[in-house]
MITORRO-382346 format. One line per 2 residues: number of its first residue (from 0); their letters; for each residue x, y, z of N, C-alpha, C, O. Coordinates in pm, whole numbers, plus 50000, padded with zeros to 5 digits. Atoms other than C-alpha are relative to their C-alpha. Example, Ala and Ser with C-alpha at 12.3 -4.5 7.8 and 13.67 -1.06 7.14 Angstrom:
0	as	50089/49881/50000/51230/49550/50780/50090/50120/50000/50194/50118/50066  49918/49881/49994/51367/49894/50714/49923/50109/50073/49974/50220/50090
This chain:
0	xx	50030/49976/49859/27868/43869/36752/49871/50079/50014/49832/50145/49918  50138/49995/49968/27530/43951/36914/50049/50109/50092/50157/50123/50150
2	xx	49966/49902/49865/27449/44265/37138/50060/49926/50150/50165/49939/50212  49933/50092/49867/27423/44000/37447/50120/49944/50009/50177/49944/50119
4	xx	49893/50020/49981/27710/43866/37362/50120/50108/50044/50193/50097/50142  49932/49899/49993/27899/44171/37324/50018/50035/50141/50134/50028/50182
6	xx	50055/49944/49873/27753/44303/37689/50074/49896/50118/50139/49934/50216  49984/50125/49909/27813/43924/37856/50180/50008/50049/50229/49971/50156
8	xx	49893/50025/50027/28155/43955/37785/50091/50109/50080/50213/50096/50088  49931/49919/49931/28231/44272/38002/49991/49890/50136/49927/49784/50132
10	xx	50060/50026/49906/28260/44197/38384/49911/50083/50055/49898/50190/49995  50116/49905/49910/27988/44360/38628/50043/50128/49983/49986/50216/49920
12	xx	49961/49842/49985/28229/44654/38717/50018/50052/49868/49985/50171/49861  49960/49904/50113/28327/44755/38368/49883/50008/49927/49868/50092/49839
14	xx	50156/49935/50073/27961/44735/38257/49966/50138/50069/49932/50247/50025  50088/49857/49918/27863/44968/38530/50100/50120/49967/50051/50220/49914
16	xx	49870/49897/50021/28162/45190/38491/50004/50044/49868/50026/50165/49859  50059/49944/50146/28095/45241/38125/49874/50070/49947/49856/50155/49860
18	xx	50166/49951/50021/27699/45272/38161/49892/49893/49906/49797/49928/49835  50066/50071/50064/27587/44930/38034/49910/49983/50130/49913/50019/50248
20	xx	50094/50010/49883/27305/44817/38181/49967/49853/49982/49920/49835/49870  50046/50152/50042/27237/44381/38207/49872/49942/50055/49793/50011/50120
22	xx	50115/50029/49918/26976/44164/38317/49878/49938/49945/49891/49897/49830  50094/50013/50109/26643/44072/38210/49868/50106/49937/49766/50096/49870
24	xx	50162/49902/49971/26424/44373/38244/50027/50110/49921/50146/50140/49910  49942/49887/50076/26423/44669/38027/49888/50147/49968/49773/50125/50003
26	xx	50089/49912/49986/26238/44990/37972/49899/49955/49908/49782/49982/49934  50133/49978/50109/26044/44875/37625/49889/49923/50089/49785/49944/50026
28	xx	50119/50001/49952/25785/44727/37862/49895/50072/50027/49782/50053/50073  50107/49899/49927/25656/45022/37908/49986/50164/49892/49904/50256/49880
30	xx	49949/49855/50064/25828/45291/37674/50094/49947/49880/50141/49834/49866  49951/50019/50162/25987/45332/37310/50184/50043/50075/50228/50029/50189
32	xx	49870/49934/49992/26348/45478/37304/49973/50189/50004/50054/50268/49957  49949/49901/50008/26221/45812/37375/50014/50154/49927/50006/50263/49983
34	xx	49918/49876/50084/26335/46066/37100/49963/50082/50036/50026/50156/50112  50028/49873/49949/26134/46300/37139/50028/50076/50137/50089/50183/50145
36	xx	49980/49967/49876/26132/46343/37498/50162/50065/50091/50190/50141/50184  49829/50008/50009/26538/46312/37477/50065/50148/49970/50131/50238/50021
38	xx	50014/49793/50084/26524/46629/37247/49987/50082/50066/50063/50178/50076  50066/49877/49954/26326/46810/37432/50093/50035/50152/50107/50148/50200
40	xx	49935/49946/49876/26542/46768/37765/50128/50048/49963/50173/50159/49992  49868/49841/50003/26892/46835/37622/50008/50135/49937/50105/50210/49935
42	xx	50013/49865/50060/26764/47123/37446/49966/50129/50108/49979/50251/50109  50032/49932/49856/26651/47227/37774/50136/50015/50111/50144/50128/50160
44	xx	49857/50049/49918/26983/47146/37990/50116/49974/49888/50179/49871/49865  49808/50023/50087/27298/47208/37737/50071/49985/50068/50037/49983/50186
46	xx	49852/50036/49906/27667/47136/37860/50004/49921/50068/49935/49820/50053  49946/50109/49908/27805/46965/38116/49962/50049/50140/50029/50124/50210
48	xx	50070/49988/49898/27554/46958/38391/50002/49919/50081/50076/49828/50044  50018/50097/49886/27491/46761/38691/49853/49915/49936/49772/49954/49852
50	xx	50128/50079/49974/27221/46481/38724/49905/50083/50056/49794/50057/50010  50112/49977/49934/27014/46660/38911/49979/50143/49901/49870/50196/49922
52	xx	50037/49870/50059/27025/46988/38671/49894/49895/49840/49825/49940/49749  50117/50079/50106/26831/46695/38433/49875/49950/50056/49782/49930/49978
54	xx	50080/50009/49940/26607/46609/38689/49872/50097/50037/49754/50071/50015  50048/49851/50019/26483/46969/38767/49948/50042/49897/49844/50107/49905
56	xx	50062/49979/50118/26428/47006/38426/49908/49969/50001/49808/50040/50010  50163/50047/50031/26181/46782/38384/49888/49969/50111/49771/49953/50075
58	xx	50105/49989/49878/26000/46752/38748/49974/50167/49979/49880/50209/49911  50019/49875/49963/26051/47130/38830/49934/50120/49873/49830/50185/49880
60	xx	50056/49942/50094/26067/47302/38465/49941/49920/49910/49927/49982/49804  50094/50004/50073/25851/47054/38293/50022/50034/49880/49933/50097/49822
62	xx	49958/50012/50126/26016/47050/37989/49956/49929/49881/49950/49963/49763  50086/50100/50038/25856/46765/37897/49837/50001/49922/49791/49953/49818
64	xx	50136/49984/50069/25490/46879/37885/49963/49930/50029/49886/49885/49944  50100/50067/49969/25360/46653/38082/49881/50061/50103/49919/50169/50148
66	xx	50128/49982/49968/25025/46707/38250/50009/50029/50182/49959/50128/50235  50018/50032/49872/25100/46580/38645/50171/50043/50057/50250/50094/49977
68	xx	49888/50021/49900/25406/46585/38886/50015/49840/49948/50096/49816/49858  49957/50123/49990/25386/46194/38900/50033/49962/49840/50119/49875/49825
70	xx	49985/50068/50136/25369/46150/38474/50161/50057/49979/50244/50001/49908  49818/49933/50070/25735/46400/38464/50091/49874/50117/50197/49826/50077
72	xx	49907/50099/49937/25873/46142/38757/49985/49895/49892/50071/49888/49804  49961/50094/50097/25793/45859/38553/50074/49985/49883/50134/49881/49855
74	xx	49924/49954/50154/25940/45995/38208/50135/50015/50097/50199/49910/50109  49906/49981/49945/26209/46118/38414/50062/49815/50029/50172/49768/50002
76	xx	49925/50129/49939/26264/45759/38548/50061/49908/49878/50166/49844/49878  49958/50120/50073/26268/45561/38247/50063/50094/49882/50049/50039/49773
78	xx	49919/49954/50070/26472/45816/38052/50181/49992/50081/50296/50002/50037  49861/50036/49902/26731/45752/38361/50043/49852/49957/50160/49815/49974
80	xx	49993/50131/50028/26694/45399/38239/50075/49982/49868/50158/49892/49852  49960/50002/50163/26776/45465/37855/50114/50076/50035/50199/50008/49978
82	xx	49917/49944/50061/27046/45706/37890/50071/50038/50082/50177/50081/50037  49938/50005/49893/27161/45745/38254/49978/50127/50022/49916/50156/50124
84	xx	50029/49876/49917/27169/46130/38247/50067/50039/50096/50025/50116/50182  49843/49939/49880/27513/46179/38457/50113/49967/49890/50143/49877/49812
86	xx	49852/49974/50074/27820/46297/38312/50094/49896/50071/50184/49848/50002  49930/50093/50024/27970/46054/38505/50048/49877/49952/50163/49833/49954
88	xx	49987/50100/50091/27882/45758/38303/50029/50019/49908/49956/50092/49842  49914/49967/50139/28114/45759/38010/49907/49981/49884/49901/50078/49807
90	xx	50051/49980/50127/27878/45631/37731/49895/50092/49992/49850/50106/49878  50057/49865/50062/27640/45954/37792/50078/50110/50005/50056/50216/49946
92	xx	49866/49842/49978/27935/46199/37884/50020/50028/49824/50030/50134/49762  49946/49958/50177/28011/46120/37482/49885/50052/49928/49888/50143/49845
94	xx	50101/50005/50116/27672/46089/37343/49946/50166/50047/49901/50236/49956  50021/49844/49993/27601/46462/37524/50113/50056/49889/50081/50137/49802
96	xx	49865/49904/50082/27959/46572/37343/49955/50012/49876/49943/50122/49822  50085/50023/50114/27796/46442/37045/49912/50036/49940/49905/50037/49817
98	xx	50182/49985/50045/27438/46532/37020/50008/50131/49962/49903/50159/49906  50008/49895/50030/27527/46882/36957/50103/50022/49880/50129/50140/49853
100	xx	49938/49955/50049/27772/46816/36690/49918/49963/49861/49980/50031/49779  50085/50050/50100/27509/46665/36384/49871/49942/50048/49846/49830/50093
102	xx	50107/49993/49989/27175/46746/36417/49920/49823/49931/49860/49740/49999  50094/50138/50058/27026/46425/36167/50123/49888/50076/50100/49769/50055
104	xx	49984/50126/49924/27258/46211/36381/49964/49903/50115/49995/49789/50147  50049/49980/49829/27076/46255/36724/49874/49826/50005/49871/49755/50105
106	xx	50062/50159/49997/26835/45904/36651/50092/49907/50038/50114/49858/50148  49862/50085/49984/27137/45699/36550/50078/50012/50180/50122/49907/50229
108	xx	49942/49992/49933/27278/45806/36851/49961/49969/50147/50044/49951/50237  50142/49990/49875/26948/45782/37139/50017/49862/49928/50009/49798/50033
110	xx	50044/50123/50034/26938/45428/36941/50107/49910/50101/50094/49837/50199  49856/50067/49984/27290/45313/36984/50039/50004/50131/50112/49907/50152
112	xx	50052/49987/49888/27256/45430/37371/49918/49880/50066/49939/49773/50123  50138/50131/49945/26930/45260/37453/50054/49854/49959/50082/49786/50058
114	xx	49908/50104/50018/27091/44963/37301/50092/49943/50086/50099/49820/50086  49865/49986/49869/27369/44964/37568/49923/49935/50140/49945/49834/50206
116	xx	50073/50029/49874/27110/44985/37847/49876/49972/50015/49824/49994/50124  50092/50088/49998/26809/44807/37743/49974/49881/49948/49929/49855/49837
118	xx	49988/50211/50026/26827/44401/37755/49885/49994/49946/49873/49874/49918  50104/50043/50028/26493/44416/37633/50020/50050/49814/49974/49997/49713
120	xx	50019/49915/50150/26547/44625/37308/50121/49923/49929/50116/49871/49817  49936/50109/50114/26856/44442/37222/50012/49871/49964/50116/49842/49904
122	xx	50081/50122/49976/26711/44109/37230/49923/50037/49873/49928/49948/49788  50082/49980/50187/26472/44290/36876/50072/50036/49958/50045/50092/49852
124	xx	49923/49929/50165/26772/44399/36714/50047/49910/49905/50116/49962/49817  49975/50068/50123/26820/44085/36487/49868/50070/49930/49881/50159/49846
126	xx	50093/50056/50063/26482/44055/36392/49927/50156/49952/49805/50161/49960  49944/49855/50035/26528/44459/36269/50036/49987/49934/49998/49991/49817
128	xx	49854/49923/50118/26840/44491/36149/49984/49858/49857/50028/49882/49745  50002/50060/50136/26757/44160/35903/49913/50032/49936/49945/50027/49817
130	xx	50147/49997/50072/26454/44217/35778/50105/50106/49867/50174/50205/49888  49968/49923/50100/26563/44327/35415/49977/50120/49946/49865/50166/49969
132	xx	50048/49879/50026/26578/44647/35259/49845/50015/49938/49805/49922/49868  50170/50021/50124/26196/44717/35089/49943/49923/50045/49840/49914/49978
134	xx	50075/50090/49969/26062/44456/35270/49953/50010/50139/50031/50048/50226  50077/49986/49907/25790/44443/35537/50069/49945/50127/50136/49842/50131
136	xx	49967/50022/49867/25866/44452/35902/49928/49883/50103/49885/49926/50210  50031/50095/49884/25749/44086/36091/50002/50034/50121/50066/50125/50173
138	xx	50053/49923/49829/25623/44120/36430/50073/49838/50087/50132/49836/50196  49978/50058/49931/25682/43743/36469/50164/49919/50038/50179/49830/50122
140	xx	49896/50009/49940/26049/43705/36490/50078/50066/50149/50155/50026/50236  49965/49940/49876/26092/43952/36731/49893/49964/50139/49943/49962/50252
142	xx	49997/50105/49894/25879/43790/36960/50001/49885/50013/49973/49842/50125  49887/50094/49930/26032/43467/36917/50108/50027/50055/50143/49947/50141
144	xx	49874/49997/49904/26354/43610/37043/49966/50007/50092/50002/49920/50172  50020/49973/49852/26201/43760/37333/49919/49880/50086/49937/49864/50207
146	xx	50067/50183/49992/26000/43409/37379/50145/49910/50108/50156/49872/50225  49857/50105/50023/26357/43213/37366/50108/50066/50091/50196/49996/50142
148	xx	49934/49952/49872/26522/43514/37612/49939/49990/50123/50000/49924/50206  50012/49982/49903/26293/43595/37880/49896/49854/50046/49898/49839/50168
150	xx	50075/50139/49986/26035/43214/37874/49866/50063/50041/49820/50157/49976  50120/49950/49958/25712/43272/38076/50005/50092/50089/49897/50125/50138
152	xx	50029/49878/49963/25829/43564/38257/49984/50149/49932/50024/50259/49972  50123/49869/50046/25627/43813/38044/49883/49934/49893/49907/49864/49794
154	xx	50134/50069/50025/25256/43717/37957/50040/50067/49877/50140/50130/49841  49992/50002/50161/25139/43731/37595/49956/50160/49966/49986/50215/49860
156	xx	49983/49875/49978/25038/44081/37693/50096/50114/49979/50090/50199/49890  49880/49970/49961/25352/44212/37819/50067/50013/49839/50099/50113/49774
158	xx	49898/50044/50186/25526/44076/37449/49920/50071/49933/49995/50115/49845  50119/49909/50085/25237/44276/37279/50098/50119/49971/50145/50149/49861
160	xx	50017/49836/49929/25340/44623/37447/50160/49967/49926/50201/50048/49843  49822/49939/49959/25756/44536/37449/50000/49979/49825/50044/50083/49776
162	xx	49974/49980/50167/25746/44430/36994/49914/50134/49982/49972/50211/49906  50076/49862/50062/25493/44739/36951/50101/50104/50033/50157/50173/49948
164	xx	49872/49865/49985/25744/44989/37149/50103/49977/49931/50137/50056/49842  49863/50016/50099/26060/44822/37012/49972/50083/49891/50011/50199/49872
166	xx	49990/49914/50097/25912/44866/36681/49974/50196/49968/50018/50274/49883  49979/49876/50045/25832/45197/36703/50093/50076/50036/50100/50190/49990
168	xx	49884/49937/50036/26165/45272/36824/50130/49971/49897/50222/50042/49856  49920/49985/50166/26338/45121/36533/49914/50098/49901/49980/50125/49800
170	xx	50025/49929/50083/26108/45345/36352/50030/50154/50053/50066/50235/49968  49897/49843/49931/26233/45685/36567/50111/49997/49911/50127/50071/49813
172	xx	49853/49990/50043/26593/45570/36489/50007/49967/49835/50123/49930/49815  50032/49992/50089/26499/45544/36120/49993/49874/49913/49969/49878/49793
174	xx	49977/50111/50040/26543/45173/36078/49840/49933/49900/49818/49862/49802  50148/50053/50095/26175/45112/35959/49929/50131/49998/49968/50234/50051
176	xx	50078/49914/50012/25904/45309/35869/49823/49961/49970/49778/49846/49975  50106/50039/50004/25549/45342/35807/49895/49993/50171/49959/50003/50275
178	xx	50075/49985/49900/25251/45336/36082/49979/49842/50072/50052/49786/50154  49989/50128/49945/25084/44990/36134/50050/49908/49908/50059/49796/49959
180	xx	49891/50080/50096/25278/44822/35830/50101/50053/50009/50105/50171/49976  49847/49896/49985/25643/44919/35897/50090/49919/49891/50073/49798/49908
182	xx	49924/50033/50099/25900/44831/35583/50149/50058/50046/50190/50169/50081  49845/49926/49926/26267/44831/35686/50044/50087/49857/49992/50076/49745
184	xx	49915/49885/50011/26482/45102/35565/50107/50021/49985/50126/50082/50090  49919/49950/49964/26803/45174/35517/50058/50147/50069/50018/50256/50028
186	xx	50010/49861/49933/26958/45445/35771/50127/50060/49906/50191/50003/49818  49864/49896/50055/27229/45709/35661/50092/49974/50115/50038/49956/50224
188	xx	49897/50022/49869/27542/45656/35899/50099/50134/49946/50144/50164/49835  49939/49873/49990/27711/45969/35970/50194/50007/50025/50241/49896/50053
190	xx	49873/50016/49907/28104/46041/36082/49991/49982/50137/50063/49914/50210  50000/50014/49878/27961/46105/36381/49942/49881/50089/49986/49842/50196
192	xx	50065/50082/49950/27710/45848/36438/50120/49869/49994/50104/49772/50068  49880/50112/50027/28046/45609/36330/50110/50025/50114/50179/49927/50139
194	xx	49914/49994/49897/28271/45759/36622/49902/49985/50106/49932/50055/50203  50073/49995/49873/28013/45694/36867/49941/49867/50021/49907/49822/50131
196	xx	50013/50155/49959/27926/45318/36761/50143/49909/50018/50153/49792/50055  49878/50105/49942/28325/45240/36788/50034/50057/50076/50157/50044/50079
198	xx	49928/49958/49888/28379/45437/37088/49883/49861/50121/49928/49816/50226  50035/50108/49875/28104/45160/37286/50030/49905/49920/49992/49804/49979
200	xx	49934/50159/49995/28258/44868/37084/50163/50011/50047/50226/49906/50062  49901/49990/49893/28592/45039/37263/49941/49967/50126/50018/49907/50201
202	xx	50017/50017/49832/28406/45012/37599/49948/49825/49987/49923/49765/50091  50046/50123/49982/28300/44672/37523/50114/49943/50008/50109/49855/50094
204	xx	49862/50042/49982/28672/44582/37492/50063/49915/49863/50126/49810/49856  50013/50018/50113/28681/44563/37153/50131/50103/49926/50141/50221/49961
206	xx	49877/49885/49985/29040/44712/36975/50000/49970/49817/49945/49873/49765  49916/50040/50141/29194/44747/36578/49836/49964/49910/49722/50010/49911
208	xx	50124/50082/50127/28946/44573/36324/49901/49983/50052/49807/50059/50029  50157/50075/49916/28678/44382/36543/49949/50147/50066/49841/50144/50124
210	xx	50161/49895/49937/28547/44775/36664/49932/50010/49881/49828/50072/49903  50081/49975/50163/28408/44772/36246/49927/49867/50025/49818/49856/49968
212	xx	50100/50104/49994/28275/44439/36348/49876/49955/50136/49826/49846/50165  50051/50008/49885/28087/44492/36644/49802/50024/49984/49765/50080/49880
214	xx	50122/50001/50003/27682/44482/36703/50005/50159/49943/49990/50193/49825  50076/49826/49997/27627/44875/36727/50051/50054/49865/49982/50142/49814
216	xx	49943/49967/50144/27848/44922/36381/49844/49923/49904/49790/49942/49795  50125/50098/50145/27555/44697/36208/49871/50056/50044/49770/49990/50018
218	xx	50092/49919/49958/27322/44931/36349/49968/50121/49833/49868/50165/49777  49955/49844/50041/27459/45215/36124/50005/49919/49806/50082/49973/49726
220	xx	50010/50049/50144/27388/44990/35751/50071/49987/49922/50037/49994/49804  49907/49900/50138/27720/45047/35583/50076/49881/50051/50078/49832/50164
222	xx	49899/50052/49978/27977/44830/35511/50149/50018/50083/50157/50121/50150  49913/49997/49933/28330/44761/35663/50102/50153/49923/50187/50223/49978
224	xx	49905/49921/50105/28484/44997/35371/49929/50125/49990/49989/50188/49903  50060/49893/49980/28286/45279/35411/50012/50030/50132/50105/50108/50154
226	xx	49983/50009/49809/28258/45270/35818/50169/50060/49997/50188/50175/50034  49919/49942/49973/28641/45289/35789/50033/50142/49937/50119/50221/49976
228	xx	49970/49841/50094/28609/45606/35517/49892/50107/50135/49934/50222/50145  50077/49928/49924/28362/45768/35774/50033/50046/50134/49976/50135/50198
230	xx	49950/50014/49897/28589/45697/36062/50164/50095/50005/50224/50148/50099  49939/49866/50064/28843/45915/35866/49998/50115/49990/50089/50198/49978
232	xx	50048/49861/50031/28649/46182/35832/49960/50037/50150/49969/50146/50208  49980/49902/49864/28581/46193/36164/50113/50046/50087/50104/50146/50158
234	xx	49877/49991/49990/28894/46192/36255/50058/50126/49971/50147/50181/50035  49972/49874/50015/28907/46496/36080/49892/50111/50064/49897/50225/50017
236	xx	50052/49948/49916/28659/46632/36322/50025/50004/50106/49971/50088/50178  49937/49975/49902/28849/46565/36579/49941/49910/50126/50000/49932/50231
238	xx	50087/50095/49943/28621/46305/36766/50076/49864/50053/50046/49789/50147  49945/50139/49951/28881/46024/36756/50145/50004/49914/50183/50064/49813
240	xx	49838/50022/50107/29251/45905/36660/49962/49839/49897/49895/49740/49926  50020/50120/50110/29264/45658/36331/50142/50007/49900/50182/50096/49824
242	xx	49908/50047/50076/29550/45489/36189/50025/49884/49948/50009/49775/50003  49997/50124/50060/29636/45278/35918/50098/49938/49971/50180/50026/49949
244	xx	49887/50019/50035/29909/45073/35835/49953/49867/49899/49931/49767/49967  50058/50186/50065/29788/44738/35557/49912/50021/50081/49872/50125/50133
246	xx	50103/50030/49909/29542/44539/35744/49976/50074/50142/49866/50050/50193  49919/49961/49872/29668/44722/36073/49892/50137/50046/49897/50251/49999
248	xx	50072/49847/50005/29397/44960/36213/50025/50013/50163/50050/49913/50231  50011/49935/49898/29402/45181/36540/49905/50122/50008/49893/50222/49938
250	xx	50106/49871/49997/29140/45388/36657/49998/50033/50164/49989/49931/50231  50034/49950/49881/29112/45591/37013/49971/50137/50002/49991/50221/49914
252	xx	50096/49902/49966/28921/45841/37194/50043/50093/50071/49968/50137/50158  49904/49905/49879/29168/46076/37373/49913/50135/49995/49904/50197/50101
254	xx	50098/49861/49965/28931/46390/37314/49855/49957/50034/49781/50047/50074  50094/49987/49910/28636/46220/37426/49992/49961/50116/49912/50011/50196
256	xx	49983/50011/49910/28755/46042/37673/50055/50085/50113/50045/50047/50230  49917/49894/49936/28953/46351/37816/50099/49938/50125/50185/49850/50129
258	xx	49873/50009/49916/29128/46363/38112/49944/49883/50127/49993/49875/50240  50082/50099/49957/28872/46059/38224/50004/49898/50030/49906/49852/49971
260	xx	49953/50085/50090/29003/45727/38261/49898/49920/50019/49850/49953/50127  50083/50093/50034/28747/45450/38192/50074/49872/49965/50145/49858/49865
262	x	49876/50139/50057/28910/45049/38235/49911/49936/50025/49916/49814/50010
């Protein structure tokens, strides 16, 4: 299964109600995934704040470091785009719960996000996540996909700007590396970064086995047999319930989901 697929497969309301985002339009036209900028605001705004105490941040206190009024609205806007930035959308309510519990997980986690809510970025995550370990990063698979998704609505321009940002946010989230030759990578997948790619293949409606087989798990480089040893351990962090019986798996989110319900 494919991100789009994955996404297609909610209806409208339970995309929006989760914090997916569909469509054809997406921030890498214009912008990477971020990281830095990401950093710099929840480090600025901890806990469980309002939308608008993230807003303030970066118009009012300029957290950001940008130069103008109009350059912190814009950042501001298309970080509303990547990550929503309200506690009431469930997949950042977690990834805030999260981001403060493993520091080298915070990419993985701004990746696996943006992913969710940019049709444009997950549209380059084959032509990423295959590209072999040690081996050079192609420019032109990833814009054949985007070719074969969006047709002649974005000039040869446009496709320039959206594979240059992509790639350099697979290289944020640690998937490639390098400047203007990028060589994929394998990433490290964390406990945490592993309760946070099967808590959105739970919101995708995904239960038992198929959340280890889901897009955002093949994000995170690791097999099915490891993923479930990692999903253990978080477990012993307290992040999620996991039980085994034989083939027989169960996994849920009763402490991140809290007293929240999300259907």
């Amino acid at each position: 299964m494919d991100f789009e697929t994955a996404v297609d497969d909610l209806t409208e309301r339970q995309a929006a109600a989760w914090g997916f985002r569909v469509g054809k339009k997406g921030t890498h036209t214009s912008r990477t995934i971020m990281l830095k900028e990401l950093s710099h605001l929840m480090d600025a705004v901890p806990g469980d704040v309002s939308r608008e105490d993230y807003a303030d941040a970066v118009t009012a206190g300029n957290c950001l470091g940008k130069r103008t009024l109009a350059n912190r609205k814009i950042s501001l806007q298309h970080l509303r785009e990547l990550y929503a930035l309200d506690q009431n959308v469930a997949l950042f309510r977690v990834l805030r719960e999260l981001w403060g519990r493993h520091r080298s997980s915070r990419a993985l986690l701004a990746l696996m996000l943006a992913l969710a809510r940019d049709p444009l970025l997950r549209v380059t995550a084959s032509a990423a996540l295959r590209t072999p370990f040690g081996h050079e990063f192609a420019r032109q698979p990833m814009t054949d996909a985007l070719i074969e998704i969006a047709g002649d609505r974005l000039n040869l321009q446009t496709l320039d700007k959206v594979v240059r940002n992509a790639a350099s946010s697979w290289t944020q989230s640690g998937h490639l590396r390098g400047r203007g030759r990028k060589t994929r990578q394998r990433v490290h997948a964390t406990p945490v970064a592993v309760a946070y790619a099967l808590f959105i293949g739970f919101a995708t409606g995904r239960r038992g086995h198929l959340l280890f087989e889901t897009p955002w798990c093949s994000v995170l480089d690791t097999d099915t047999h490891e993923l479930i040893e990692l999903a253990v351990a978080a477990k012993s962090f307290g992040l999620l319930d996991f039980k085994q019986s034989g083939s027989i798996l169960d996994v849920s989110f009763p402490s991140l989901l809290m007293s929240r319900q999300w259907s």
